[in-house]
Backbone as CSV, one residue per row, in Angstrom:
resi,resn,N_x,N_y,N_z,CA_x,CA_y,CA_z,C_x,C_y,C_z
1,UNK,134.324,40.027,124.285,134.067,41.435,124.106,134.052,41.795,122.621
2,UNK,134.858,41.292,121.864,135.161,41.600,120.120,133.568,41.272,119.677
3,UNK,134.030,40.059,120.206,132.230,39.427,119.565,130.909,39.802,119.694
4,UNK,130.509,40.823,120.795,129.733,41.834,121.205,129.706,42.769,119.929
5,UNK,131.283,43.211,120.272,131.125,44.493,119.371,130.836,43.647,118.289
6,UNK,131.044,43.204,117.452,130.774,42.359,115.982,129.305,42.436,116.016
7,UNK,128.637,42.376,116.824,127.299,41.715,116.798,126.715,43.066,116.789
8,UNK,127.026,43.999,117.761,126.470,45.855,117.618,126.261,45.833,116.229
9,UNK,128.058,46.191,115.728,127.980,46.270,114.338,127.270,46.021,113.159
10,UNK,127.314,44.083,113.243,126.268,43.952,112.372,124.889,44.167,112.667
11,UNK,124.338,44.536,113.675,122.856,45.099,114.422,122.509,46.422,113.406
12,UNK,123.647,47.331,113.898,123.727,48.707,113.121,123.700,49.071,111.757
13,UNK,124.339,48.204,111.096,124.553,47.694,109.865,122.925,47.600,109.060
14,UNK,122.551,46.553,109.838,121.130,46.143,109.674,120.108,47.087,109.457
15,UNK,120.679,47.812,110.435,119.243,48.481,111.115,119.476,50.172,110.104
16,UNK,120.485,50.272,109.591,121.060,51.176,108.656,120.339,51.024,107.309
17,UNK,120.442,49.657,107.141,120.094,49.559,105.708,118.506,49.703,105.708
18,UNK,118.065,49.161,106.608,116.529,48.740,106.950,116.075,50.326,106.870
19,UNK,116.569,51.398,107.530,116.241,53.127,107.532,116.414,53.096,105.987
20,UNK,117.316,52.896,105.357,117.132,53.772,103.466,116.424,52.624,103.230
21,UNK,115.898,51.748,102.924,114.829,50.607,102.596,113.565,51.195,102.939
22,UNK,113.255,51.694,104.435,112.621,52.264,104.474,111.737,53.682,103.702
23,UNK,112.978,54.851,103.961,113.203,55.745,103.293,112.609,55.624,101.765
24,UNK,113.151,54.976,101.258,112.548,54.848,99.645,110.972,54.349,99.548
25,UNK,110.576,53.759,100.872,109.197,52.688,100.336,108.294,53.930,100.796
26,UNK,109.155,54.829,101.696,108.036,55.988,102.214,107.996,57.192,100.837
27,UNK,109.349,57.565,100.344,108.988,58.112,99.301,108.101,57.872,98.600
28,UNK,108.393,56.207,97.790,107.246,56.433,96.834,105.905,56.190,97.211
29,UNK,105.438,55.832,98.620,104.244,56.361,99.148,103.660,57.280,99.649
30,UNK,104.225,58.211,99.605,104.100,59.609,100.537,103.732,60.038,98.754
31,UNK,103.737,60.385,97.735,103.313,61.193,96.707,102.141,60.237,96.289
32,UNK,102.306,59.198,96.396,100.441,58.067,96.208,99.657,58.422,96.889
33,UNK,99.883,59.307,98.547,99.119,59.263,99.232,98.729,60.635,99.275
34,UNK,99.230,61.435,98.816,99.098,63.178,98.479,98.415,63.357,97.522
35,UNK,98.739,62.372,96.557,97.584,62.246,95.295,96.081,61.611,95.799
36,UNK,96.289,60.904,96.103,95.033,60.155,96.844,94.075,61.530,97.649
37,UNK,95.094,61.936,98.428,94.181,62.973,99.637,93.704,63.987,98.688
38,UNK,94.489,64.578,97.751,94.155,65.508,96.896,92.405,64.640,96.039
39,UNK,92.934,63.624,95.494,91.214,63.421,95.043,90.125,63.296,95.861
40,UNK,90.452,62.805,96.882,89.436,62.381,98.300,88.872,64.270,98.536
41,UNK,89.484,64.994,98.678,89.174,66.807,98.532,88.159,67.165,97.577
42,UNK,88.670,66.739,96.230,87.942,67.076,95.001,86.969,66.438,95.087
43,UNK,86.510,65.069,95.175,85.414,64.315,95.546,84.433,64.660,96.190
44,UNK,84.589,64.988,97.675,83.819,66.051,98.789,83.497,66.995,98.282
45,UNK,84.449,67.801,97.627,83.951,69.429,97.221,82.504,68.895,96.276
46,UNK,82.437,68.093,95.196,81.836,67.547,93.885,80.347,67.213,95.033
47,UNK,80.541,66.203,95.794,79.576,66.066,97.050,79.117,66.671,97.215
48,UNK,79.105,67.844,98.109,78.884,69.209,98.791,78.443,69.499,98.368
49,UNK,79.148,69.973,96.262,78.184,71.003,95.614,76.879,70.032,95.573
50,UNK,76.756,68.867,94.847,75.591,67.613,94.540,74.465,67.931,96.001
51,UNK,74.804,67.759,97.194,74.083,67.543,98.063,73.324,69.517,98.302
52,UNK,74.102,70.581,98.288,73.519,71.881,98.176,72.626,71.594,97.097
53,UNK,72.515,71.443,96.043,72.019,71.484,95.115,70.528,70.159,95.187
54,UNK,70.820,69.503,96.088,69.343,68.630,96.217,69.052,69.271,97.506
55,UNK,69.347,69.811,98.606,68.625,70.463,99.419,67.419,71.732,98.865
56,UNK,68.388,72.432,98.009,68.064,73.558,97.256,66.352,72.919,96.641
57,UNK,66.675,72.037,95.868,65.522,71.433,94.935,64.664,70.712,95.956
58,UNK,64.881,69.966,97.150,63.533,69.629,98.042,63.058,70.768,98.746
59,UNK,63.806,72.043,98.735,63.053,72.754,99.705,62.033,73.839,98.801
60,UNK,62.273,73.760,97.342,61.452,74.553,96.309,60.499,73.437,96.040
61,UNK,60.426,72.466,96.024,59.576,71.111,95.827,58.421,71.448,97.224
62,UNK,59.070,71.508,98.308,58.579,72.046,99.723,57.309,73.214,99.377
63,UNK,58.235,73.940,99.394,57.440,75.173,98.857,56.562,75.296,97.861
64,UNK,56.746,74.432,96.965,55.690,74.079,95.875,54.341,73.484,96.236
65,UNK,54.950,72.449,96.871,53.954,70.924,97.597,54.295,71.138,98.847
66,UNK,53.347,71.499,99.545,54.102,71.438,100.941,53.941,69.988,101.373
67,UNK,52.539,69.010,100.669,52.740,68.016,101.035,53.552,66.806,100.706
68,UNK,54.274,67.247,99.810,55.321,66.397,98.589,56.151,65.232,99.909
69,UNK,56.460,65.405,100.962,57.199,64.575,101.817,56.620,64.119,103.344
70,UNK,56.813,63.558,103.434,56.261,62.905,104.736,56.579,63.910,105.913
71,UNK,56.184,64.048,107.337,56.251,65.091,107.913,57.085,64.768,108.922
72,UNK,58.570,65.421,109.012,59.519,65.174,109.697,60.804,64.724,108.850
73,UNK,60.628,64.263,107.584,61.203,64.225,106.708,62.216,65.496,106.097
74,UNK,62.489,66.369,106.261,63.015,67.513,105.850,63.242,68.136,107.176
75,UNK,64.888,68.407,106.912,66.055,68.708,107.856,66.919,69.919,107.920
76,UNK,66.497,70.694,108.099,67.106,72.507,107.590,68.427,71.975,108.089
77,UNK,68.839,71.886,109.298,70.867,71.566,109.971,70.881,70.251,109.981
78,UNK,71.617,69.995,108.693,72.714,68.476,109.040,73.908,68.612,109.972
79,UNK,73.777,67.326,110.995,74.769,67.595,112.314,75.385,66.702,111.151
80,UNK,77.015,67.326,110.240,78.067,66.671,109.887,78.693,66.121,110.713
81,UNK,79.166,65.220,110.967,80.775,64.392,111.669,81.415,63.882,111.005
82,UNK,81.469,64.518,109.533,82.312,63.603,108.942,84.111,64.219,109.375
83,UNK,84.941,63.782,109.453,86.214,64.795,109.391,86.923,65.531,108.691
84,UNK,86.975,66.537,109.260,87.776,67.384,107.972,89.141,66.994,107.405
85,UNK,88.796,67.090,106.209,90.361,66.676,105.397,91.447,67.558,105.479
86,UNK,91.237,68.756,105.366,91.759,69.821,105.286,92.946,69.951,106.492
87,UNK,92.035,69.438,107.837,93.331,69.282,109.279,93.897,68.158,109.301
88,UNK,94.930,67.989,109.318,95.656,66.945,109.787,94.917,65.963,110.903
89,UNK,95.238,64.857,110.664,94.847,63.673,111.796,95.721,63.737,113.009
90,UNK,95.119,63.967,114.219,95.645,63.752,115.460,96.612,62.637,115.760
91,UNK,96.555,61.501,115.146,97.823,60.668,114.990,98.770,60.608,114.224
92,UNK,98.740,61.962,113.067,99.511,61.483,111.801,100.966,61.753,112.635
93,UNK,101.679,60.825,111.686,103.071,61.339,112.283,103.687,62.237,111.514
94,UNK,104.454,63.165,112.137,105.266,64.091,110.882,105.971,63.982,110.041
């Protein structure tokens, strides 16, 4: 029975240290990864504006030339799927 308990103990022990081991490796990844998401944001936004800004210019090109592009080529609604950054991921954990 001692020897049980001995063995809990050092289990608990273990499994104690292994949580603040943990703890610290999540700290200093949890602010790498906030930084990260934060540029992955800024990036998209930089995108977004880049890609408005060439829609803008093929559809005055359009209007200029109507024959400037092949026919079917020019897309007034992009179906996006990309995911939004902004919501949380359905698996993240808290």
């Amino acid at each position: 029975m001692w020897r049980r308990l001995g063995r809990i103990q050092d289990s608990n022990a273990v499994l104690g240290h292994f949580n603040e081991y943990s703890e610290r490796c999540f700290g200093e990844v949890s602010s790498e990864a906030a930084r990260n998401a934060r540029l992955l944001r800024s990036v998209k936004a930089d995108l977004d504006h880049v890609f408005v800004k060439l829609r803008n210019i093929k559809r005055k090109i359009t209007e200029t030339y109507p024959d400037a592009f092949p026919e079917g080529s020019t897309v007034d609604v992009i179906d996006d799927r990309r995911p939004d950054l902004e919501r949380p991921h359905p698996l993240a954990l808290d």
